[in-house]
N, C-alpha and C positions, 0 to 999 in steps of 0.2 A: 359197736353199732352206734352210729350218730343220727340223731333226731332234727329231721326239719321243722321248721318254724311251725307249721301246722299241725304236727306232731307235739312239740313243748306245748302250743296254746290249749292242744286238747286236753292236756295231763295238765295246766295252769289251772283250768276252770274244773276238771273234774276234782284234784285237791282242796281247790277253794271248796268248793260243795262239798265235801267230805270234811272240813274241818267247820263248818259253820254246823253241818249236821253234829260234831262231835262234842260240838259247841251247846248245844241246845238237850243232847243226851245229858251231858255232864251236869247243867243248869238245872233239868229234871232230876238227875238221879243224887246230885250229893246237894246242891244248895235250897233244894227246897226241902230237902229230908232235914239237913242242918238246921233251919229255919221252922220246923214243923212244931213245936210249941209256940212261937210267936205267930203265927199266924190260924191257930188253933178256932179262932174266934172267928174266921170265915167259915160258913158252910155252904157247901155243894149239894144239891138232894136234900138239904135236914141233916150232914155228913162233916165233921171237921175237916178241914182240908186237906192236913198234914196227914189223915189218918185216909182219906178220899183218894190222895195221890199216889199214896204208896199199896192199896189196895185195889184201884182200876184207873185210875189216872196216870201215873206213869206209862203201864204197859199199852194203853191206847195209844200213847204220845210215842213210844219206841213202834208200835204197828204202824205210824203216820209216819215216822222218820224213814222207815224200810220202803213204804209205798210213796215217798215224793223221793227216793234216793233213785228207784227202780223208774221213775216216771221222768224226774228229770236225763236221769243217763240215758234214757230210749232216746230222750230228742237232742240230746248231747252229740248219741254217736250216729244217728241220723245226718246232724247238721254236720259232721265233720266224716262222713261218709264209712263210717266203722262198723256200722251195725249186721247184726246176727242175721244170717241167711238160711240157718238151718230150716228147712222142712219148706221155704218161698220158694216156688218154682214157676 
């Protein structure tokens, strides 16, 4: 099966957003964990931050990855005419 030009570009931009999102997981989940004694001396709340991120700070940041991954791809496949029909009548 061969992909039209419009077809690559959709699968271009949706990659890129799926690696920048992966980008920003990974930056949450291993470099600030690695980092978490050195930056122990900011707090969140009255909260260390190392100890803040790995206890309600990351999983907020992975719930915000999930809802701008879900919000961007709506108007992705919107703009490039792909989107889900189920139950539009």
């Amino acid at each position: 099966m061969q992909l039209d030009d419009r077809q690559r570009a959709y699968w271009r931009r949706n990659l890129r957003l799926t690696a920048w999102l992966l980008g920003v997981w990974f930056f949450v989940s291993f470099v600030i964990s690695y980092f978490a004694r050195e930056v122990e001396h900011l707090l969140v709340l009255d909260i260390p931050f190392g100890f803040y991120m790995g206890a309600q700070g990351a999983p907020l940041i992975y719930l915000l990855i999930v809802w701008w991954y879900a919000r961007r791809m709506d108007g992705l496949d919107h703009d490039y005419g792909v989107q889900d029909t189920d139950g539009e009548e």
